[in-house]
N, C-alpha and C positions, 0 to 999 in steps of 0.2 A: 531392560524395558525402555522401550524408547519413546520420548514426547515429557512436555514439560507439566506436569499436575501440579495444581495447587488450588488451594481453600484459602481465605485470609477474613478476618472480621478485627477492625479497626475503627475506633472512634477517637475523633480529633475532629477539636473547635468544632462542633457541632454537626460533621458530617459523618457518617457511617459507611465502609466499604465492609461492605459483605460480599466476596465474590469467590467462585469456583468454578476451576476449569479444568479441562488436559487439552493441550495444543499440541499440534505437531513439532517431533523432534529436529524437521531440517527446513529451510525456506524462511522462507519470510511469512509473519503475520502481523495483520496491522492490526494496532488496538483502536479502535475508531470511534467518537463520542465527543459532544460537546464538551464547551470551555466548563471546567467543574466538576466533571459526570465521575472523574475516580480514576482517569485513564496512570496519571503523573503517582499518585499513590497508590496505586497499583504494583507500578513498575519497581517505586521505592520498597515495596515488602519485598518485591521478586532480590531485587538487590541486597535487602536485607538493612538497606537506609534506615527504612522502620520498622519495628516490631511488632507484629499483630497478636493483640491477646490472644488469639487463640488462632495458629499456623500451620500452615502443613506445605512442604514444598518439595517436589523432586523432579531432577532435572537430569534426561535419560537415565535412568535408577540413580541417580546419584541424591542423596536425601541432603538440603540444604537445611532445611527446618521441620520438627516436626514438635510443637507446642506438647502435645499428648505426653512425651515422651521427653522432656526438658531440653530438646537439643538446637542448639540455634547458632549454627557458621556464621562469623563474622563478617563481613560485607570484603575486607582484606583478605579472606581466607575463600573467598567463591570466587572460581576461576572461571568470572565475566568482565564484559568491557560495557563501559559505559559511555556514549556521548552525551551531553547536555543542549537545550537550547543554544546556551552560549559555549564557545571554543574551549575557555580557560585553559588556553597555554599556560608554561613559565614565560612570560616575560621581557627574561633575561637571560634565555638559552635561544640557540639559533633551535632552525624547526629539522635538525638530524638530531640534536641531542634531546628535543622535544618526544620527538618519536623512537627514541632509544631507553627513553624512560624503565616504560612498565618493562622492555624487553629484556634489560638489566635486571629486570627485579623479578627473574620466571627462572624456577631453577631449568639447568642446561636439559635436561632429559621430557621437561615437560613443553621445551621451544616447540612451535610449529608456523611455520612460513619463515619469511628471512626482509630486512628492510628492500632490497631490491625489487620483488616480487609484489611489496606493499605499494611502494612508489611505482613500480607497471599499472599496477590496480586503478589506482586514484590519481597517475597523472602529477604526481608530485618531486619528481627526480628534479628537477629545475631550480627547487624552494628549497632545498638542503640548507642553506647558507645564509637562508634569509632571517631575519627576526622578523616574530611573532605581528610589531606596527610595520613590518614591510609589507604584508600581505591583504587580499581582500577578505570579505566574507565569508566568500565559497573558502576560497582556499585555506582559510582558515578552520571551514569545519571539516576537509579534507585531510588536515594533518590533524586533526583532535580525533578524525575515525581511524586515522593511519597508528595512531600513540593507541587505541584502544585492540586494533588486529592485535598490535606486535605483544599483545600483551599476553595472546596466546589463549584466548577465551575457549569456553563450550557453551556460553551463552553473549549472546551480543544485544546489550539493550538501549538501544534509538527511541529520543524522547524529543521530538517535535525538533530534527536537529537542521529543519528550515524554515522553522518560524519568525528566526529574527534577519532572513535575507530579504530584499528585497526581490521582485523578477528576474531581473536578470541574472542574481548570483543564483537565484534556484533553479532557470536554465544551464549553469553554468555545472553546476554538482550534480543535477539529475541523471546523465551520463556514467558519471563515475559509481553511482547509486546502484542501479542499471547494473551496470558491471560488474558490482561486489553481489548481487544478486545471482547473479549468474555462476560465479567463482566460489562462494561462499561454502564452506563443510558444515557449516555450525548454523545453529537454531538462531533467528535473528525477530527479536521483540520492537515493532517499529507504530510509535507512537504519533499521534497524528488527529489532524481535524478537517483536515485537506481531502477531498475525494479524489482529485486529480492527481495528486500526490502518491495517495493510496494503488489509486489503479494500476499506476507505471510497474510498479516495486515490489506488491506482496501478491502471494497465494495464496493465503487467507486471513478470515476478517474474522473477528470478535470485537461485535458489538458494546459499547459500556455505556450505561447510561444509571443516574444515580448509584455509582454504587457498586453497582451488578452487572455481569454478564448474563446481557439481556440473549443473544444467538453466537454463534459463532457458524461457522461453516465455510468452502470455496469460496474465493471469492464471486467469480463471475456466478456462483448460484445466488451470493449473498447482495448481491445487484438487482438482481432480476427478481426479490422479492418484493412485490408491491404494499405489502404490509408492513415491513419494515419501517421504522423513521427516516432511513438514508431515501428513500420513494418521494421524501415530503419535501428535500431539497433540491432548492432552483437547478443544481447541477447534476441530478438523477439520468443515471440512465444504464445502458446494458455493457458488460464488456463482452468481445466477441473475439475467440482463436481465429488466426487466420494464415494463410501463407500467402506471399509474395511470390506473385506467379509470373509477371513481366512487368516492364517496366515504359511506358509508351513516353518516347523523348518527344514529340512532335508536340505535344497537349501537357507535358510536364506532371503526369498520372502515373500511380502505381494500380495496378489491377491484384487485389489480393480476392484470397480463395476461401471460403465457410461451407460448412457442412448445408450454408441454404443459399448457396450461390455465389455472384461475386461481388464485391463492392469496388469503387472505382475512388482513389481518393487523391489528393496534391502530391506530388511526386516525395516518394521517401527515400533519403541513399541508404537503401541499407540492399543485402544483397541477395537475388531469386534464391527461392526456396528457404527462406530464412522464414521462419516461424515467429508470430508479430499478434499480439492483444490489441485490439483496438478497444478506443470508449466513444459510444453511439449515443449522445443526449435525446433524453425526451423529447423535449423541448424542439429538436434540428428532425423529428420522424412525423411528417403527416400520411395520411390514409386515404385510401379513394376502393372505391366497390367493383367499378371498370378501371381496365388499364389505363395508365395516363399516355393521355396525347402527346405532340412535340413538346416539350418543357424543358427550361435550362436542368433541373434536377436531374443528373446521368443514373442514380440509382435508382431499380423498382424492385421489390426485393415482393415474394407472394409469400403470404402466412394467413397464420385464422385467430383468430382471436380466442385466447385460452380464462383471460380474467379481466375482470373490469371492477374499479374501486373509485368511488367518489372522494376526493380530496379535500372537495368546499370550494367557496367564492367563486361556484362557475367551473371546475377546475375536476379531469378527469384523467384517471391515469389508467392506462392500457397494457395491459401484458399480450405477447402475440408471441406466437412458436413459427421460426424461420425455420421449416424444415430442420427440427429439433436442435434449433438455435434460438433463444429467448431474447427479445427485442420489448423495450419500453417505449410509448406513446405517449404526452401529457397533452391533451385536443380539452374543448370548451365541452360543458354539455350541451351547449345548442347545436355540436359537433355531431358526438355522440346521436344527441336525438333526430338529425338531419338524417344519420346515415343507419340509424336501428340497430348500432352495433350493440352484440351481446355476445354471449361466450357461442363458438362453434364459426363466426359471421368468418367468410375467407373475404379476403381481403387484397392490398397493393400496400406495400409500404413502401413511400419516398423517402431518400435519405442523402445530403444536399454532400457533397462531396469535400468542399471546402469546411466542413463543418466537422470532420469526421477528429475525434483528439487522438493520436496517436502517446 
């Protein structure tokens, strides 16, 4: 049976996790929710860090916990990896014997990858030699995911493991994120409060808020819901499939391809016909009723307006179907009421090029 279930109900210092789910058994999902919301003890029952009065866990049929039943694997005896916010290398080991760790400690028959293949991964064949204070940020939580691969997991669980980088070092590991995404066999739990973050890496999202698995679902569906909490953040907005259809050197543009046309955005190196998620902020999407005139904005993309939700303070959020492609608005209501927008209105949406997040 494949996908990871589980129940947990946990009280500690005065907070309560009551949550239940089944998540898919491969890819990536983000746990996604405020500072508090239960994401971090969560993860700790999944690991088995903490003990939940009453538990149940399995992980592609493999049964970790099941309270009913008195049985509860050790957290040494579940074959997952785990990163932390922080690195916590040894030390006092260069970062091969770092990452040689857990792979020593995996009997021979249960190995799967090899250090080589780890270090292609993440970009780390360079650092072999270094110690732990030779390194930066990134690269240090680059050998703390490289020590948790070789450790031979069936679950990989990521707990906000760039929260304590600044910009640059999460430029820097995003990449390598990206890649282990991509390469990945195993079910990956990836912790977070980041939307940007979220977007680049996972295929799907579950929601946590106090507590609870409030939704979970695709991600780009779980975007596009305007009911959501994630709708009420300044950073809301749509993600959208897309292909890389050529590349215009003259204007420094990529021309990528959607089920509702094309979008034109700042030149990307990546390579035609390479398959590409964009993120389209609310906030970067205005509306017009007529085509737009000569305007620096290069995108005009036609939809109709499927849902409209008041947000407050003035503040109105748009759902619109791009030719069965889901695009978010966030316009004024003196917008709104300018333009009579209500569910069915066809429309123009602009969408500023320079704007677009890749």
């Amino acid at each position: 049976m494949s996908g990871i279930e589980f129940s947990f109900e946990l009280k500690q210092n005065g907070f309560q996790l009551n949550a239940g789910a089944t998540l898919p058994g491969m890819g990536v999902t983000a746990l996604f929710g405020a500072s508090g919301s239960g994401k971090t003890s969560l993860l700790r029952c999944i690991a088995g860090l903490e003990q939940a009065g009453k538990g149940h866990l399995t992980v592609n049929g493999e049964c970790w916990q099941d309270s009913a039943k008195g049985l509860f694997i050790p957290p040494h005896q579940r074959a997952l990896g785990y990163v932390f916010q922080e690195a916590a290398l040894f030390p006092h080991l260069r970062v091969k014997a770092n990452l040689e760790y857990g792979w020593r400690r995996t009997p021979r028959t249960e190995r799967k990858g090899n250090l080589n293949h780890i270090c292609d991964i993440l970009g780390i064949g360079k650092l072999l030699q270094r110690y732990p204070h030779q390194l930066s940020g990134g690269e240090r939580q680059r050998i703390a995911l490289g020590r948790a691969l070789l450790n031979s997991p069936r679950l990989l669980l990521m707990d906000e493991p760039m929260a304590a980088l600044d910009r640059p070092r999460k430029a820097e590991i995003m990449p390598y994120l990206e890649r282990l995404h991509a390469e990945a066999d195993i079910p990956i739990l990836y912790v977070t409060h980041d939307l940007e973050e979220l977007a680049r890496i996972a295929d799907q999202l579950a929601l946590v808020e106090r507590g609870r698995i409030l939704k979970q679902g695709p991600l780009a569906e779980m975007f596009a819901d305007i009911d959501l909490p994630i709708a009420r953040d300044e950073n809301a907005g749509a993600i959208i499939k897309t292909r890389i259809t050529r590349h215009d050197d003259e204007y420094h543009l990529t021309h990528l391809q959607f089920c509702g046309g094309e979008i034109l955005v700042s030149r990307i190196e990546r390579a035609t016909g390479e398959l590409l998620n964009i993120r389209i902020h609310a906030r970067d999407v205005s509306l017009a009723l007529q085509p737009p005139g000569e305007s620096s904005i290069l995108n005009v993309v036609q939809a109709v307006v499927t849902e409209i939700l008041d947000q407050g303070a003035g503040r109105i959020m748009v759902r619109l179907d791009a030719g069965g492609t889901p695009l978010l608005a966030r316009i004024t209501h003196k917008s709104q009421s300018r333009l009579g927008l209500e569910a069915g209105t066809a429309l123009y949406a602009q969408i500023k090029s320079v704007a677009v997040s890749i």
